[in-house]
C-alpha positions in Angstrom: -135.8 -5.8 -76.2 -138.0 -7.2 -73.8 -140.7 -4.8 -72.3 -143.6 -5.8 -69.6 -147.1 -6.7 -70.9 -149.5 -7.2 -68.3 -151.6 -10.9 -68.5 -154.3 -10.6 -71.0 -157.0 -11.9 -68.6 -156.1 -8.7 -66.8 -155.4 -6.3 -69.4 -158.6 -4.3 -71.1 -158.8 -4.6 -74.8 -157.2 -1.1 -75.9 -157.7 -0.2 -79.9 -154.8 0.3 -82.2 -154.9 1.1 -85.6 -154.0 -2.1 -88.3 -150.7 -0.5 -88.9 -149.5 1.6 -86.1 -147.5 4.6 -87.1 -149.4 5.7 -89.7 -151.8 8.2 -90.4 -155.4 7.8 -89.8 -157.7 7.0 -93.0 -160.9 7.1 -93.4 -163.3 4.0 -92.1 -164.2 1.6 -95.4 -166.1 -0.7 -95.7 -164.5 -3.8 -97.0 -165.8 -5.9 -100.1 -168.7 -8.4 -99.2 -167.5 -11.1 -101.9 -165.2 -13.2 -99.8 -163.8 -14.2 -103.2 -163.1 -10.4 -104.2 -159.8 -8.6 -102.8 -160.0 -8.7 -99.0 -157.7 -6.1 -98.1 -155.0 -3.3 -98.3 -151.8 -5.1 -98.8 -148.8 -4.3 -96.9 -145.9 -2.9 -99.0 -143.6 -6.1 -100.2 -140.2 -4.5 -98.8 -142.0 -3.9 -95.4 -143.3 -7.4 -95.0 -140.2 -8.7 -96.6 -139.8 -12.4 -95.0 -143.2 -12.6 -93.7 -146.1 -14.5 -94.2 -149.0 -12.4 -94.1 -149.8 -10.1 -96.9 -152.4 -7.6 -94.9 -152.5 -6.9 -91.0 -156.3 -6.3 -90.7 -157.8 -5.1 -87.3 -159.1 -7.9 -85.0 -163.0 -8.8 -84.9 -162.8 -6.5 -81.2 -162.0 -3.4 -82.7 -164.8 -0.9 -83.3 -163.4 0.2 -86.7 -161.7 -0.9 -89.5 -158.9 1.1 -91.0 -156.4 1.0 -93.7 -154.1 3.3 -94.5 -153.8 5.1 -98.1 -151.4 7.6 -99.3 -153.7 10.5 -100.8 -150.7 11.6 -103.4 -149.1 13.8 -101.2 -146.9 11.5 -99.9 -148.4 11.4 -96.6 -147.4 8.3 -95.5 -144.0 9.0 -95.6 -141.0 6.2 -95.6 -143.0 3.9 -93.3 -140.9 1.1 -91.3 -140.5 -2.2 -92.2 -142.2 -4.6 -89.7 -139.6 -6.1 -87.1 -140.2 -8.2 -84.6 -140.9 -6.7 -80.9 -141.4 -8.9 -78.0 -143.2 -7.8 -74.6 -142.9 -9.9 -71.1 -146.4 -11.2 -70.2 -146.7 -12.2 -66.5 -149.6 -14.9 -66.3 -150.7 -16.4 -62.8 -150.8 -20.1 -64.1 -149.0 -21.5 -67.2 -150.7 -24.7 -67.7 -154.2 -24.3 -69.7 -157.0 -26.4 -69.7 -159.1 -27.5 -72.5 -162.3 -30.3 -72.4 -162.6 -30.2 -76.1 -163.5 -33.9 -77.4 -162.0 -34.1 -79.9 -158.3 -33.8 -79.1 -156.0 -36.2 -77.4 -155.1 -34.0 -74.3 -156.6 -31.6 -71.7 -153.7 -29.8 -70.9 -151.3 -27.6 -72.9 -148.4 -24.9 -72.4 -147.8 -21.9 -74.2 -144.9 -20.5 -73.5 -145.1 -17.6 -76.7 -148.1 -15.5 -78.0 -147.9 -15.3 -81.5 -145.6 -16.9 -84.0 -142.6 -15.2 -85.6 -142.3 -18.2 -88.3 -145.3 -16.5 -90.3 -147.2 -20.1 -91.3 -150.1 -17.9 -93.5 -152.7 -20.5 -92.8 -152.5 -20.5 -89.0 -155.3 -21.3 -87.1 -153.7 -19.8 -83.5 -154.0 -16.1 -85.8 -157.5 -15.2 -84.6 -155.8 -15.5 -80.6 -154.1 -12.3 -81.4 -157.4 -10.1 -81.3 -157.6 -10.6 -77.2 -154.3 -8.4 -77.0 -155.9 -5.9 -79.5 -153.4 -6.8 -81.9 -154.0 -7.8 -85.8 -154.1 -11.5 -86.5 -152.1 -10.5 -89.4 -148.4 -9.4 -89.6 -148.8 -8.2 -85.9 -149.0 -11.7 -85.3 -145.6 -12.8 -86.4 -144.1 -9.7 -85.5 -145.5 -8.5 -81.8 -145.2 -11.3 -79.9 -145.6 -12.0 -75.9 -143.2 -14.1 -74.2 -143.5 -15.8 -70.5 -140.2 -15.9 -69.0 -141.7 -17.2 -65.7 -142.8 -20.4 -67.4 -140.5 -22.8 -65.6 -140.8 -21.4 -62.1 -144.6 -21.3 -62.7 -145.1 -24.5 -64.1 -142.7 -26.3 -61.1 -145.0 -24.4 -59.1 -148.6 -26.4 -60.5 -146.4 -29.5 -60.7 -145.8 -29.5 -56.8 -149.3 -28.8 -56.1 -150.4 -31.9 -53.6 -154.1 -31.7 -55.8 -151.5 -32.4 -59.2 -152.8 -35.4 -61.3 -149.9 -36.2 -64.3 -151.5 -36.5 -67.7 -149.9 -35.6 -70.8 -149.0 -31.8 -71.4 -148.8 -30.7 -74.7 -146.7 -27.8 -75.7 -146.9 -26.2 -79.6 -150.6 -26.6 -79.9 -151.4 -22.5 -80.5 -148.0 -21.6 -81.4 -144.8 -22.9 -81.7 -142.3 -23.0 -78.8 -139.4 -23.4 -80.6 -140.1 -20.2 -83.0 -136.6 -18.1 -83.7 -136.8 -15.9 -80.9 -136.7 -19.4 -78.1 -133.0 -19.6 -79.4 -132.0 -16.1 -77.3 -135.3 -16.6 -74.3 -134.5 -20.4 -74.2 -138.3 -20.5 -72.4 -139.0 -24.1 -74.0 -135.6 -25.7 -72.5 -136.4 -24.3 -68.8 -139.8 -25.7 -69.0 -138.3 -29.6 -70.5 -136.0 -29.1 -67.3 -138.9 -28.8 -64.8 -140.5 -31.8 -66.5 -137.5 -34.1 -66.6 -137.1 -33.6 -63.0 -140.8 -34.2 -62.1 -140.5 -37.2 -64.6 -143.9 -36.2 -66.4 -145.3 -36.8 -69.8 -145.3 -34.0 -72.8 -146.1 -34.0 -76.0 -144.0 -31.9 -78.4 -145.6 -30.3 -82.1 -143.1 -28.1 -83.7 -141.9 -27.2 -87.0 -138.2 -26.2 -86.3 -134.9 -28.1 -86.4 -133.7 -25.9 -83.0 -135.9 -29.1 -81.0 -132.2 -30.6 -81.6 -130.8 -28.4 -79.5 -132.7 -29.9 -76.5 -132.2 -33.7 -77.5 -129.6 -34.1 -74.6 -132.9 -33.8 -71.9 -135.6 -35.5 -74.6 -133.1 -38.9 -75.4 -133.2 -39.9 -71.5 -136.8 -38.7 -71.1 -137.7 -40.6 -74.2 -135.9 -43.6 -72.6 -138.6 -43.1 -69.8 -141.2 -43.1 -72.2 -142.0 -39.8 -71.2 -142.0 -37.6 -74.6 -143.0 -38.0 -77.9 -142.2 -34.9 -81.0 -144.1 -34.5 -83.9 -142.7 -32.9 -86.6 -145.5 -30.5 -89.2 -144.4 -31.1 -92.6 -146.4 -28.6 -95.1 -144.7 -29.2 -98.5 -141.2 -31.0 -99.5 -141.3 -27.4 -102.4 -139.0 -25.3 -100.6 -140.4 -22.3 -102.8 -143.9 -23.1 -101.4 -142.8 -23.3 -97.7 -140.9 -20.1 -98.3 -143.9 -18.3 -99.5 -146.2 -20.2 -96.7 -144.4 -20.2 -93.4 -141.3 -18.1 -94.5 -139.7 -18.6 -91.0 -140.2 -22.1 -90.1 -137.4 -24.4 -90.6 -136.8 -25.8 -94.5 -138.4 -28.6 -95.4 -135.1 -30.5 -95.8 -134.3 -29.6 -92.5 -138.0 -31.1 -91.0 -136.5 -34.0 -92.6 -132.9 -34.0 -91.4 -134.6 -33.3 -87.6 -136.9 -36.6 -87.9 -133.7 -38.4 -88.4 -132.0 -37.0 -85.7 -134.4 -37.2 -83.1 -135.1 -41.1 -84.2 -131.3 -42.0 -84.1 -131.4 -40.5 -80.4 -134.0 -43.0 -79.5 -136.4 -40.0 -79.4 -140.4 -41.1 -81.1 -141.4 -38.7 -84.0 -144.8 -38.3 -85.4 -145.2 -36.4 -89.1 -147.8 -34.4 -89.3 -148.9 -33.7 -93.2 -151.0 -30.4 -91.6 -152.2 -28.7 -93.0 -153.7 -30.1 -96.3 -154.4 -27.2 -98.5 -156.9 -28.0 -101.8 -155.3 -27.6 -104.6 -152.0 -26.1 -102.8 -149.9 -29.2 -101.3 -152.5 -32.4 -101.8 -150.6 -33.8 -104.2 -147.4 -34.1 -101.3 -149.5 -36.0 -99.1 -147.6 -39.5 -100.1 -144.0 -37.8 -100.8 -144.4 -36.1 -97.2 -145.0 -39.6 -95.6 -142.6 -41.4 -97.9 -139.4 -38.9 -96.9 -140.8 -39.0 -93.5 -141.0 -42.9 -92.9 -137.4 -43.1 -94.4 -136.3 -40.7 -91.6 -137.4 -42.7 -89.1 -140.5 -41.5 -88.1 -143.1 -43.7 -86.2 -146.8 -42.2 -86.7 -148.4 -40.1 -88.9 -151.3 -37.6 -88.9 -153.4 -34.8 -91.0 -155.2 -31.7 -90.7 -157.4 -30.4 -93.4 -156.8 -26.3 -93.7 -159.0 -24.6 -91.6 -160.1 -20.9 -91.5 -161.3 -19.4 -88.5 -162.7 -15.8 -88.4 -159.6 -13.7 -89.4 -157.7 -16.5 -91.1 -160.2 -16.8 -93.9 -159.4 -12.9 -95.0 -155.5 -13.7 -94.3 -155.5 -16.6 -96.7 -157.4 -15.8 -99.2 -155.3 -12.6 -99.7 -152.0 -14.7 -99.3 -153.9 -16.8 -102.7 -154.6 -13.1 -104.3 -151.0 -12.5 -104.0 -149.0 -16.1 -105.1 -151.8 -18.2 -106.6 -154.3 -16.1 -108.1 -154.9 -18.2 -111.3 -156.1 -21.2 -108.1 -158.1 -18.5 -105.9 -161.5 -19.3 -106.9 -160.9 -23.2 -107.1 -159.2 -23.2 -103.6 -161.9 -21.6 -101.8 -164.9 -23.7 -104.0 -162.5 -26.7 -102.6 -162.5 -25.7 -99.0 -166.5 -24.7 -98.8 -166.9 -28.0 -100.1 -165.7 -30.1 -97.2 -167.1 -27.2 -95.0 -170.8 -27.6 -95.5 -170.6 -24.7 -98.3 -168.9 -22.1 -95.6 -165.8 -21.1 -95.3 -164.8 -23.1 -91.4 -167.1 -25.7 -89.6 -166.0 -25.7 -86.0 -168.0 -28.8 -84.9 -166.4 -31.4 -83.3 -164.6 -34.3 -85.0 -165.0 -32.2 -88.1 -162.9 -28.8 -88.0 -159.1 -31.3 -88.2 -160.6 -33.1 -91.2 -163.8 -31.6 -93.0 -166.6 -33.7 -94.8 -167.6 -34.0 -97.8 -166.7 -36.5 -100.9 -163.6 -34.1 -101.1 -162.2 -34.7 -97.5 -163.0 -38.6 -97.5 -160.6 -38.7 -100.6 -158.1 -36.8 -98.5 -158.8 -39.4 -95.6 -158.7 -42.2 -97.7 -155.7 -41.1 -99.6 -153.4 -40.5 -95.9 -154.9 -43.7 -94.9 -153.5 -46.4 -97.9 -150.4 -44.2 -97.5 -149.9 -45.1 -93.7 -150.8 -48.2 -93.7 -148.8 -48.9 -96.4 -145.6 -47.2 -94.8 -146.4 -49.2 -92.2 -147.1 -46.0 -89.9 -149.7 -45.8 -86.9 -149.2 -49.9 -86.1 -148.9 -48.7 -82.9 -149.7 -46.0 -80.8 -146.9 -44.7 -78.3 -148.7 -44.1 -74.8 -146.8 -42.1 -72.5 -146.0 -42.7 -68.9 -147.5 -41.6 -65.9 -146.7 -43.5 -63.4 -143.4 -42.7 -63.0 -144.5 -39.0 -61.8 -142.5 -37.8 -58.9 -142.5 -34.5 -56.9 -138.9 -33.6 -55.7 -138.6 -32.8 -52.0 -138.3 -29.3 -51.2 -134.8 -28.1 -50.3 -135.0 -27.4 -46.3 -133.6 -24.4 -44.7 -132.2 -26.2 -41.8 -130.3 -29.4 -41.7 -132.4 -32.2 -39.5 -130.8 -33.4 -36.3 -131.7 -36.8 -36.8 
């Protein structure tokens, strides 16, 4: 059920405990070896079907605590961890970014948080501004913005509006279960079909299908592009590492019917985890290319702040014999730390390890014949639609 959050530009950070609902333990100091255990993990029949093995507090809160059961069973029968969604009411909807190393200043957002669980996601740490954990709370509290289309018509008519491309699925992913029932996503391809503007599409569910029927003509326009994240082909892996998202086989069955619709698809192999799903890099582009997709790109794993803990416990729990060698993997194309965030080299690293990533994605590309040429979208074909008049004109 939906309930009303306020904005979070509006709303003061309030503190909550990692797992609400349960009793209040004692403050403890987690282990300094970011190679030993990072957390407590969550019961497995609580977090059943998600990604996250721990729901830490965020880097805001003033304390850090995790709950134990001191013997006398005082934690009872806790819940399992369902997902809740709240209303958020923003002013604007369209947010602007003047990073230089990405290919677009603009971006929607139509969710907060992700219900598809990806472990490794790097939109997690967002989470701490609603004082929520950029664990489990993640994929299961999320915000949605049920105003999008009305605002974003709103911006669009604007007579200061300049068209460039607006991409949507950048921090989380629009087409997550929950767009299904809110159907957010479709209202906002509606308002850009009618103002015939430019968006770029990066998702990792097969429900984009749903909305090929306004994509196809825009796509005939040249007015939209999708790009399709494929992790792993291993359905076991993807299961284990964004337990929501849409199967791989499904990724693949969704290229091909967005290219037979005339719609252009970009793979993404993102991200490339060390050790984890390197050795898919050439299968991934292989199944992909045969699907019918057009360009390819990578992203080397990255960790910021809360991720690091998040994945690393995730490796505890399903790779522990690879935990060491992971992480010695990732700090080598980091500079020796865990995340880099300079620009040009948090998306692909550096390091001998990262060029043979690079290298490897490129002879793959080029030999599929991906990336021969890059699809531009339109902007001149931007139109505002005359406002409906109250009164009939005489003339």
């Amino acid at each position: 059920m939906l309930q009303a959050r306020p904005s979070a530009r509006t709303q003061p950070l309030k503190r909550r405990d990692s797992e609400p609902g349960s009793v209040s333990a004692p403050v403890r100091t987690l282990p300094v070896d970011p190679l030993a255990y990072v957390g407590s993990q969550i019961d497995p029949e609580r977090r059943r079907g998600r990604g996250a093995t721990i729901n830490p507090g965020g880097r805001f809160e003033a304390e850090t605590r995790i709950s134990e059961d001191d013997g006398w069973g005082s934690l009872g029968e806790l819940p399992p961890f369902k997902t809740e969604v709240s209303v958020e009411k923003p002013r604007t909807i369209i947010t602007r970014n003047d990073s230089p190393d990405i290919s677009f200043d603009r971006s929607i957002n139509p969710y907060r948080g992700c219900e598809h669980g990806c472990v490794y996601c790097f939109a997690r740490p967002s989470h701490a501004y609603l004082g929520l954990s950029p664990g489990l709370d993640f994929e299961s509290k999320l915000t949605a913005k049920p105003d999008a289309a009305l605002l974003l018509e709103k911006e669009l008519s604007a007579p200061s509006y300049q068209p460039r491309t607006i991409a949507i699925g950048t921090n989380t992913d629009a087409y997550q279960p929950i767009e299904k029932k809110l159907r957010i996503m479709r209202g906002i391809l509606e308002v850009l079909a009618k103002f015939n503007h430019p968006v770029g599409i990066v998702t990792k569910s097969a429900l984009v299908q749903r909305d090929i029927d306004i994509l196809a003509p825009m796509a005939a326009k040249g007015l939209v592009k999708v790009a399709l994240s494929v992790t792993t082909l291993d359905p076991k892996l993807a299961r284990n590492m964004e337990p929501r998202a849409a199967s791989p086989a499904k990724r693949i069955e969704t290229i091909r019917k967005l290219s037979e619709a005339g719609i252009p698809v970009t793979v993404l192999v993102a991200p490339i985890v060390p050790a984890i799903n390197e050795h898919e890099i050439e299968r991934i582009l292989d199944a992909a290319k045969a699907a019918g997709a057009r360009e390819a790109g990578y992203v080397l794993l990255r960790l910021p702040l809360e991720v690091k803990d998040i994945v690393q416990d995730w490796l505890v729990t399903h790779h522990p014999d690879k935990m060491r060698h992971v992480v010695s993997l990732i700090r080598s194309t980091r500079g020796g730390k865990d995340y880099d965030a300079a620009w040009g080299q948090r998306q692909v690293g550096s390091g001998p390890y990262a060029w043979m990533i690079g290298r490897r994605f490129e002879m793959a590309a080029e030999r599929l014949g991906f990336n021969s040429a890059r699809l531009r979208l339109r902007t001149d074909l931007f139109v505002r639609p005359e406002k409906e008049k109250a009164q009939l004109s005489l003339f």
